[in-house]
Backbone as a chain_set.jsonl record, in Angstrom:
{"seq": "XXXXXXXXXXXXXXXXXXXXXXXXXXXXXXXXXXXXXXXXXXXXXXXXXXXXXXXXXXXXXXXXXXXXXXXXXXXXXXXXXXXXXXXXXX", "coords": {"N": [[0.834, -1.193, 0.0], [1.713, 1.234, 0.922], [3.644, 1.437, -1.026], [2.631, 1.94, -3.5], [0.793, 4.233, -2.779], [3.203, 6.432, -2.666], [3.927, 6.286, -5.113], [1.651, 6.938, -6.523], [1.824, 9.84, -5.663], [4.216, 9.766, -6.576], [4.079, 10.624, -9.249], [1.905, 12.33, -9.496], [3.375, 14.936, -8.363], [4.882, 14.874, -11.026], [3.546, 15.249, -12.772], [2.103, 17.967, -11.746], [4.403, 19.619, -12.352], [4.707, 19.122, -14.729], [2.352, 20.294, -16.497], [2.387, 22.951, -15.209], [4.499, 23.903, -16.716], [2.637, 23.789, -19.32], [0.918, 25.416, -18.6], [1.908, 27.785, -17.992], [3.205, 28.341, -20.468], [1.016, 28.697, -21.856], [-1.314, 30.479, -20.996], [-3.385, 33.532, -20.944], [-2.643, 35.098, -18.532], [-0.707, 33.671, -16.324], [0.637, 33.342, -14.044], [-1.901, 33.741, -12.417], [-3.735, 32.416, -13.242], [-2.701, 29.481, -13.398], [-1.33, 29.541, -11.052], [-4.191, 29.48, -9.515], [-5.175, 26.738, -10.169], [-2.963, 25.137, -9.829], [-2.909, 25.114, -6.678], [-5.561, 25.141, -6.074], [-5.416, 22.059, -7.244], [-3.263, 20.678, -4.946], [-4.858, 21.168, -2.928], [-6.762, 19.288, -3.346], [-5.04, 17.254, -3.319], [-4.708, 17.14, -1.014], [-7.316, 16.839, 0.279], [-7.865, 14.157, -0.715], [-5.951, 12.41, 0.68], [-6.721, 12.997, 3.361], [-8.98, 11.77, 3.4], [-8.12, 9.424, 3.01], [-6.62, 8.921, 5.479], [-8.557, 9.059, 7.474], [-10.241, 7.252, 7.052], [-8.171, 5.032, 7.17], [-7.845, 5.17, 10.296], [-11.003, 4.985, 11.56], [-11.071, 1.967, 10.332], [-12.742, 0.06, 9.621], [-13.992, -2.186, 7.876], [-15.114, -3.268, 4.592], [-15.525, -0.289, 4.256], [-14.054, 1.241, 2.635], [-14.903, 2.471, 0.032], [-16.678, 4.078, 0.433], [-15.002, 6.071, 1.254], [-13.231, 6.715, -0.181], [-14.983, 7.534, -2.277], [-15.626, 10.235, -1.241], [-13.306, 11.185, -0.69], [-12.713, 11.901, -3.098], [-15.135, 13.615, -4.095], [-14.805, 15.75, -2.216], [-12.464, 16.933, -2.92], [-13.055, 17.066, -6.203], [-15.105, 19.309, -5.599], [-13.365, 21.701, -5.526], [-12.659, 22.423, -7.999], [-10.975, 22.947, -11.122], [-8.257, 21.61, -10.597], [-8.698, 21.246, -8.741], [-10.39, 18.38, -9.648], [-8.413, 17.363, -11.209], [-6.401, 16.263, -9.951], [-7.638, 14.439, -7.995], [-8.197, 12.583, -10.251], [-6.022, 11.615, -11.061], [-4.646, 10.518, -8.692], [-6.516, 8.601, -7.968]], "CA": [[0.0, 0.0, 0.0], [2.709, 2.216, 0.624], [4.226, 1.548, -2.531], [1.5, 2.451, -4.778], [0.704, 5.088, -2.223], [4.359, 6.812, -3.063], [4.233, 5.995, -6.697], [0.278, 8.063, -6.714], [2.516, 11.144, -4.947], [5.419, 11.379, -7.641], [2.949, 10.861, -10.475], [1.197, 13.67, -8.814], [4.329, 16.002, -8.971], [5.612, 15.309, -12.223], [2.136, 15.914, -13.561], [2.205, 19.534, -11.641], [5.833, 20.044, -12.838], [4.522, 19.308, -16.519], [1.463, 21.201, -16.435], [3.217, 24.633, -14.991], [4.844, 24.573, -17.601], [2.032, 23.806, -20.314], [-0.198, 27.058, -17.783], [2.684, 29.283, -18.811], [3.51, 29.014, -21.803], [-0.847, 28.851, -22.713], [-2.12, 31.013, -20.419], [-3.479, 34.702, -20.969], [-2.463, 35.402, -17.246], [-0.668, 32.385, -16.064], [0.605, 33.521, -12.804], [-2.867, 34.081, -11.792], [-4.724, 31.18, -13.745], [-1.981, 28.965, -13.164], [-1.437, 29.325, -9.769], [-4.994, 28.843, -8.766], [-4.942, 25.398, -10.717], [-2.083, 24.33, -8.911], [-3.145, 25.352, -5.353], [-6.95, 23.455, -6.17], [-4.703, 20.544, -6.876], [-2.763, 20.631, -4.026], [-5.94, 21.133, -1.918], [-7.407, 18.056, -4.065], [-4.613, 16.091, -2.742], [-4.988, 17.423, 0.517], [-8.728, 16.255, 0.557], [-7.677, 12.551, -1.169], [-4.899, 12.012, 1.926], [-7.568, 13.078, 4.683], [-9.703, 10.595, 3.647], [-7.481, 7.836, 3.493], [-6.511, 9.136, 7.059], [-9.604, 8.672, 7.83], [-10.34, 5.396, 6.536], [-7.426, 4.111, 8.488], [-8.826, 5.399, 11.332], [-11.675, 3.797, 10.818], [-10.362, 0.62, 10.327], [-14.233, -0.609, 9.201], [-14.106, -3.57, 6.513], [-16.091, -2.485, 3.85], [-16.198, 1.207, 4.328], [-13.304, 1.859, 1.352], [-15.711, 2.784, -1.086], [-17.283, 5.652, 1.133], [-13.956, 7.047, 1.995], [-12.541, 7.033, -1.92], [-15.772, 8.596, -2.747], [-15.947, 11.323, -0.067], [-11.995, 12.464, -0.951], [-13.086, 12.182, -4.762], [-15.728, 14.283, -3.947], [-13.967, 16.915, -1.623], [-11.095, 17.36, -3.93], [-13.427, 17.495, -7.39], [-15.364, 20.136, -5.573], [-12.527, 22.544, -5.145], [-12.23, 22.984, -8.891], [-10.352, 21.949, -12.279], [-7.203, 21.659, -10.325], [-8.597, 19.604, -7.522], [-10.663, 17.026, -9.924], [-7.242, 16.753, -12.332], [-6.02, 15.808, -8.505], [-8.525, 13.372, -7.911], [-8.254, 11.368, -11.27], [-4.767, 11.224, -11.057], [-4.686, 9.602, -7.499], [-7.844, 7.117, -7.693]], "C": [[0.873, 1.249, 0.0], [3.224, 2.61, -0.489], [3.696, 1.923, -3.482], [1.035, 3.817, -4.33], [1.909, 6.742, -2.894], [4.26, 6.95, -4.496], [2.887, 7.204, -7.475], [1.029, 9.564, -6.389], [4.037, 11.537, -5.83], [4.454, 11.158, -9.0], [2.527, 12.07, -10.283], [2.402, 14.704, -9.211], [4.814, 15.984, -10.259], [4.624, 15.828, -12.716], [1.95, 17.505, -13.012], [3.194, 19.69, -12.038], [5.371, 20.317, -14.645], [3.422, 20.607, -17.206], [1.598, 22.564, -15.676], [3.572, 24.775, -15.915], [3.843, 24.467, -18.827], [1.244, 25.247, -19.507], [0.614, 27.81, -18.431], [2.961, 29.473, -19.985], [1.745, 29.213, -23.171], [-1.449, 29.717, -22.138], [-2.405, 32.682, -20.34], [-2.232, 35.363, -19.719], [-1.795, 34.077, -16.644], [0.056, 32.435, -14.888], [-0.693, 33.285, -11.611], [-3.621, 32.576, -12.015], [-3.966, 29.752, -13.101], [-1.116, 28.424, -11.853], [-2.24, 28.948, -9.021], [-5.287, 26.886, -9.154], [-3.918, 24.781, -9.75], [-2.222, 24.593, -7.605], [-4.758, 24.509, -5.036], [-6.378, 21.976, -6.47], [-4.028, 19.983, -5.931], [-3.666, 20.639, -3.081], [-6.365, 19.715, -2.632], [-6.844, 16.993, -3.613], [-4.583, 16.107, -1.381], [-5.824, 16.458, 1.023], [-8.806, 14.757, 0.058], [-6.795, 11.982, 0.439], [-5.972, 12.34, 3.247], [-8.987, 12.118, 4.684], [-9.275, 8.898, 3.555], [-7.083, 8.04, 4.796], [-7.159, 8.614, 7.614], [-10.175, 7.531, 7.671], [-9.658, 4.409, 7.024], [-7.376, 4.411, 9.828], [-9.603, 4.741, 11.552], [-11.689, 2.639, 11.31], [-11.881, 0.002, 10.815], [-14.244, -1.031, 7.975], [-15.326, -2.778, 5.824], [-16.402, -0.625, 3.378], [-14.913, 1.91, 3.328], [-13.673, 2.733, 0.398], [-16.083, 4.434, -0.918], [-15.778, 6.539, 1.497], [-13.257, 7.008, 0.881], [-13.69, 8.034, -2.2], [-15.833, 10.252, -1.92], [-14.444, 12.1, -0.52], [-12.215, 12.867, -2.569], [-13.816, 13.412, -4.687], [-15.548, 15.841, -3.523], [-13.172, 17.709, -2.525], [-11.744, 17.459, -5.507], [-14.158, 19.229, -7.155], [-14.288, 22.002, -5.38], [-11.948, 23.364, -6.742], [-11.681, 22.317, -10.079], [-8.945, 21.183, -11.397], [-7.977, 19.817, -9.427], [-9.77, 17.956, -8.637], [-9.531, 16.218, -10.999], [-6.76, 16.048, -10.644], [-6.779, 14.218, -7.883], [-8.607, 12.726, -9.169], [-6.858, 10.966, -11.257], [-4.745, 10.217, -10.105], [-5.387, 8.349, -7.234], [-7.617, 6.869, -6.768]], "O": [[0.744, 2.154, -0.825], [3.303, 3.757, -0.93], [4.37, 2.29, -4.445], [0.833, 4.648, -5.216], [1.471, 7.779, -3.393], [4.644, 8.027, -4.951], [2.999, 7.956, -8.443], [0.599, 10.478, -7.093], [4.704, 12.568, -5.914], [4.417, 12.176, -9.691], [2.896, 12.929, -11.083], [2.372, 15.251, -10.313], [5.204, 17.059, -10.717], [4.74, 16.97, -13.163], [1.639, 18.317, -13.883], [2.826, 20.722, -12.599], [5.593, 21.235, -15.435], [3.633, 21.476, -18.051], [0.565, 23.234, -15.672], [3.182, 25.814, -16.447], [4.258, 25.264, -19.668], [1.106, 26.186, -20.292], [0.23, 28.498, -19.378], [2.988, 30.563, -20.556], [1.493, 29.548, -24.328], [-2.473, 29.979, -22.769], [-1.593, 33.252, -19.611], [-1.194, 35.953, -20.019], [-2.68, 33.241, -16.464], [0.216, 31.278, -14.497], [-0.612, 32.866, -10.457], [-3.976, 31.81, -11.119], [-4.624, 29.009, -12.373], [-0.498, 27.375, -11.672], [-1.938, 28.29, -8.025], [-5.554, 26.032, -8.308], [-4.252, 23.915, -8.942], [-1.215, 24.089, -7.106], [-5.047, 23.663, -4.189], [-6.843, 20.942, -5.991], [-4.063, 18.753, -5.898], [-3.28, 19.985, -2.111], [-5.965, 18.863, -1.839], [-7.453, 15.943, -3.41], [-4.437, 15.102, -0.685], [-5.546, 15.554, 1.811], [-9.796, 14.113, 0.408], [-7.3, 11.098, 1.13], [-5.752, 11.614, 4.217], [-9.761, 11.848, 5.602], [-9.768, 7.806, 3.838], [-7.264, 7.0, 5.429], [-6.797, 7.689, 8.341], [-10.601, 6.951, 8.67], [-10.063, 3.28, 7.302], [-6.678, 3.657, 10.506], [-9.231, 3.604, 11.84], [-12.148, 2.257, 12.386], [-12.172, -0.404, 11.94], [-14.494, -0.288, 7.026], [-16.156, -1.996, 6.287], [-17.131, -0.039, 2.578], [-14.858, 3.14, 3.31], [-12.952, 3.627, -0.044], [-15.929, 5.448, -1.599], [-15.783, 7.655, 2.018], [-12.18, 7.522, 1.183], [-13.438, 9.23, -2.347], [-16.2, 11.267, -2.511], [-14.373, 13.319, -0.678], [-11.918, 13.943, -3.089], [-13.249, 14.387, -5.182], [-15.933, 16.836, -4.136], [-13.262, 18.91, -2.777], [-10.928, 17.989, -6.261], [-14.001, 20.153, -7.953], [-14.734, 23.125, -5.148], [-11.222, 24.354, -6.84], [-11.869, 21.102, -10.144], [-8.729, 20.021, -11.742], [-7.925, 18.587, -9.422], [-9.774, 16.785, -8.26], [-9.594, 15.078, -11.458], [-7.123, 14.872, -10.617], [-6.242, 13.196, -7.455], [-9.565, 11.966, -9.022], [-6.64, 9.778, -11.494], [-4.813, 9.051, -10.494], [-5.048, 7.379, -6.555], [-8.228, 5.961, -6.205]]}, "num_chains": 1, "name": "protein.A"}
C-alpha cells in the first residue's frame, strides 16, 4: 500500500511540474490562472490524503468505497485543479 501510495505522490508532482509549464507558456495570465490550478490541486490532494486518514482510522471492513468517494468528492469540488487531482490519485 505504501508503494502504490508513493508511486500516486510522484505521479502527482511530475504531472504539476509538466502542467506549470504547459499554464505558462498557454495562459493569458498564467501567474494568476496557473497558480490557482495548482493550489486546487494541491488542496485536491490534501482532501484525497484526509480521507485515506480517515479510513485508516476507521479501520471498518467495507467502508473503502465511502472514503474514496468522499476524498473524490472533496477534492473534485474545489475545482479543475482539484478534480485533475482526484483522477490522477484514484
Amino acid at each position: 500500500l505504501r508503494v502504490r501510495l508513493g508511486q500516486g505522490i510522484m505521479r502527482l508532482c511530475i504531472c504539476f511540474v509538466l502542467l506549470s509549464v504547459v499554464l505558462y507558456a498557454s495562459a493569458d495570465n498564467p501567474f494568476s490562472s496557473g497558480f490557482k490550478f495548482i493550489r486546487d490541486a494541491a488542496g485536491g490532494a490534501r482532501d484525497m490524503w484526509r480521507a485515506y486518514r480517515d479510513m485508516r482510522e476507521a479501520n471498518y471492513i467495507g467502508a473503502d468505497k465511502y472514503f474514496h468517494a468522499r476524498g473524490n468528492y472533496d477534492a473534485a469540488r474545489r475545482g479543475p485543479g482539484g478534480a485533475w487531482a482526484a483522477k490522477v490519485i484514484r
